[in-house]
N, C-alpha and C positions, 0 to 999 in steps of 0.2 A: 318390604319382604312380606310373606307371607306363611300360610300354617298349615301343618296336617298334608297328611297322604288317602288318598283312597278314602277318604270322607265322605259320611252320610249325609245326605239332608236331613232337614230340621234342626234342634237344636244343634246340632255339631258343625253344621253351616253355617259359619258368620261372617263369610264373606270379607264386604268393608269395615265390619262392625259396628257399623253406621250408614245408612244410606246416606246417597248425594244427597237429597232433601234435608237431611237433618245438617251433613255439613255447610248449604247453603243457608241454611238459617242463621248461621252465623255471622256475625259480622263482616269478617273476611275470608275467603276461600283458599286464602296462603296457606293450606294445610298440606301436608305432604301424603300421599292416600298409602305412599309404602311403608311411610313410617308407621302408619295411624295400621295396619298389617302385620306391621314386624313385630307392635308390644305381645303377641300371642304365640308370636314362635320361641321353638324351643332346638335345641342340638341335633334331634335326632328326627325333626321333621326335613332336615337337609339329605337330598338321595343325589346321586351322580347319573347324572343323562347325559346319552351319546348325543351330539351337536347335528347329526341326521336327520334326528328325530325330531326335531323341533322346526316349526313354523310359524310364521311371524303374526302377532298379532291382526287382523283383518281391520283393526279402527285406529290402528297407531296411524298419526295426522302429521308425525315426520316421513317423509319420503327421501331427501338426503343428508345422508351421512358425510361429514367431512373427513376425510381421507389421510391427511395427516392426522388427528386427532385422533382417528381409530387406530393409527399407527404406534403413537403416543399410550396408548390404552393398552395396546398390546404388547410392547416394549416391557411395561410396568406389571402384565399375565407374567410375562414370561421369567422375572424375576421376583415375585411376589405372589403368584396367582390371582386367580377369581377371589377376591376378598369380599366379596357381598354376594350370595344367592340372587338368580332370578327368578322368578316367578313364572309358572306357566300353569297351565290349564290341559288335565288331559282331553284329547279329542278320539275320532273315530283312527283316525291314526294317528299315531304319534301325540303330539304336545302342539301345542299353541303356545306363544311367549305373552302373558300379560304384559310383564315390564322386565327389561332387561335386554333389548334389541342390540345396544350398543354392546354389551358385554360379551354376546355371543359372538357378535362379528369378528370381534376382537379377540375374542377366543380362537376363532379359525382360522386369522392369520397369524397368530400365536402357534398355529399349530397343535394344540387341543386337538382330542377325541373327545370327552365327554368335558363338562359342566357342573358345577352344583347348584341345585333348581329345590326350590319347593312347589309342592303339588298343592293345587287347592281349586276347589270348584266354583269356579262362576259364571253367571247367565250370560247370556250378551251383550246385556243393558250393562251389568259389571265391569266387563269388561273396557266399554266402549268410556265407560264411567273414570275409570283408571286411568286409561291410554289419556285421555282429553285433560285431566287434571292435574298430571303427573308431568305432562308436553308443555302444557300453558307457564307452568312455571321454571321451564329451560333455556338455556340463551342462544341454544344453536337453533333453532323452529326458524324458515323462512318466510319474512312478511304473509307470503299466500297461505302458507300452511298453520301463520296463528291465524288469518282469517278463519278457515276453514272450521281450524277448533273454535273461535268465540261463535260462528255461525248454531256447529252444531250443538255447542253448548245451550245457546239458547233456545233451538226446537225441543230439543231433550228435557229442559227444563220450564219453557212454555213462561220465559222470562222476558223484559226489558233490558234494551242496551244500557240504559238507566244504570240500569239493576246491579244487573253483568256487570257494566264500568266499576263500580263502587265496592263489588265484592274482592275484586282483582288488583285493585289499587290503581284502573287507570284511569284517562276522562272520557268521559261519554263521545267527546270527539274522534277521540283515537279508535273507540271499539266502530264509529262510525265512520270514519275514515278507511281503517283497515277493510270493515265488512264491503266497501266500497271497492274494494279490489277486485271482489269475485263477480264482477260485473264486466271484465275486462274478459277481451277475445281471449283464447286458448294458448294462442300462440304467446304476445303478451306477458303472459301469466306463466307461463316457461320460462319467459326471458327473466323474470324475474325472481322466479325460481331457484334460476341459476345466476342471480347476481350478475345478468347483462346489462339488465334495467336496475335503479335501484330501488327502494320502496317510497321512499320523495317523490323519484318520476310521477311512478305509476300511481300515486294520490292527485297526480294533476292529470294523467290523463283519464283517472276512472270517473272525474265531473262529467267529462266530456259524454254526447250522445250518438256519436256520426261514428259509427264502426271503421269506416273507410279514414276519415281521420285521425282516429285513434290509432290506427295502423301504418300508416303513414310517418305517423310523428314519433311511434316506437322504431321506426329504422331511422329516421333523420337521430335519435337519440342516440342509436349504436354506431353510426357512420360516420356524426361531427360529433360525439364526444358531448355532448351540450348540455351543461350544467342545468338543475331546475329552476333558478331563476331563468336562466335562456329560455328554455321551456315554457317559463309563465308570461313571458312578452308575446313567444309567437302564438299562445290559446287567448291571449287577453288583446293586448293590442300592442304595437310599435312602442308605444307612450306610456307603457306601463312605468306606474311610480308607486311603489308599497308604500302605504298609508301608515302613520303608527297608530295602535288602537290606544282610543282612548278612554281610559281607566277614572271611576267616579272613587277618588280616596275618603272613606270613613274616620277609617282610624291609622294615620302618618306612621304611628309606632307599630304598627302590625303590618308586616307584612303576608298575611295571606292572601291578599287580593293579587299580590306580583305574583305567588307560588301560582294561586289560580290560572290568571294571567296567559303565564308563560308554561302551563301545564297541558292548558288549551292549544294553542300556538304550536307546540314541541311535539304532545302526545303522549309523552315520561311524564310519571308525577314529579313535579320539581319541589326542592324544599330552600327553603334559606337557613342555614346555620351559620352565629358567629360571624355576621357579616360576607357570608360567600353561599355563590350559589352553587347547587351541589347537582346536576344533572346527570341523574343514572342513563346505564343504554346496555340492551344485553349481549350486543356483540359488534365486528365489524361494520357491519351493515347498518347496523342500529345509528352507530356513530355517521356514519357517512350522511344519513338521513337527517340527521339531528345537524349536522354541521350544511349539511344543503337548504334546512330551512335557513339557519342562522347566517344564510349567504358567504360563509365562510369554506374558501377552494384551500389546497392543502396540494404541494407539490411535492412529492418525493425523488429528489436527483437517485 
């Protein structure tokens, strides 16, 4: 959330109350930028805005909304209200939405007139700052669109995928794996967008160099249904046979080398607890991806 109405610049401007800069200096970037907003608000910096008036962030890096979900969201408007404020930003008309996209959607199939928003001033870099940091850490973002935000994370902050990986909790692989998407044709990257393609596939076709190939082999994927291992025979060879990597063991009793390991391999940070391995994933697709490396098909009568 955020603070204040009709706020001056200078001291009464605080923005994030911290620059990106400062929260990347931190160890990890798992901060939440609305909460690290909301300690400064107070009751009566909440005003009610008509849902007209509002326009959508210009750097928010989700582009789909899942449809029952916003249903789900609105169901719970409608019998509960808007229980969190969103955030906007006034413009030359109307509002701008920092953060709070979903809420309003869902506000207007709820059937909503107005909103409860806080007003609060920020530049574009703020903005862009918010939308990117607040997105990275949600489970609905499609493969292309976290690319996008770890891409533009990095210009903006004139970092290393290194870097990036380590502050985000994931491996250097995956933020280079994924960046690797945006290398794919247009079309592609639609398909994938929209969960035609999965994000598996499209790590095997974004090695590839031959446009015309790549194209190619995104309709043979929508047409036969063809699993990413299928996938990795017809870019590699006939005779493809996956190798297991082989691991130099230190210390038997630690297992951090497997968490590495298989953190590398997967792309999730994996952990071992208690004798069991614990592999997170942030949604559908995450899961599909993760079980298409692990060659593991899943049929549902």
């Amino acid at each position: 959330m955020e603070e204040g109405m009709n706020m001056e610049t200078g001291n009464k401007r605080k923005a994030l109350g911290r620059g990106l800069e400062q929260l990347f200096s931190n160890e990890s970037l798992y901060v939440n930028p609305i909460e690290e907003i909301a300690e400064n608000i107070k009751d009566d910096d909440i005003v009610e805005i008509d849902l007209n008036e509002l326009r959508s962030n210009p750097y928010q890096p989700r582009q789909n909304f899942d449809q029952e979900k916003l249903q789900e969201l609105a169901n719970s408007i409608k019998e509960f209200g808007v229980l969190e404020p969103i955030i906007v930003k006034k413009s030359v008309k109307g509002y701008e939405i920092v953060a709070g996209e979903r809420r309003k959607k869902a506000s207007e199939i709820a059937g909503l007139k107005t909103i409860p928003a806080i007003i609060k001033d920020f530049t574009d870099e703020e903005m862009m700052q918010i939308a990117l940091l607040e997105n990275i850490q949600r489970e609905d973002l499609s493969a292309i669109e976290e690319a996008e935000a770890y891409s533009k994370l990095i210009s903006m902050l004139n970092t290393t995928q290194e870097l990036l990986a380590k502050k985000i909790g994931k491996s250097r692989s995956h933020i280079t794996n994924m960046l690797g998407l945006l290398r794919l044709p247009e079309s592609v990257k639609k398909d994938v967008s929209d969960g035609v393609i999965s994000a598996g596939h499209a790590k095997v076709l974004s090695k590839l160099e031959n446009e015309e190939q790549i194209l190619s082999l995104a309709e043979k994927i929508k047409k036969e249904d063809l699993s990413v291992r299928a996938l990795e025979v017809l870019v590699e060879n006939p005779t493809y046979e996956r190798k297991n990597k082989i691991i130099k063991v230190k210390e038997p009793n630690n297992y951090g080398y497997v968490e590495e390991a298989l953190t590398d391999t997967i792309g999730n940070k994996v952990k071992i607890q208690n004798k069991k391995i614990v592999i997170p994933f942030t949604n559908d697709k995450d899961l599909e991806r993760i079980l298409n490396i692990l060659n593991v098909e899943v049929k549902v009568d």
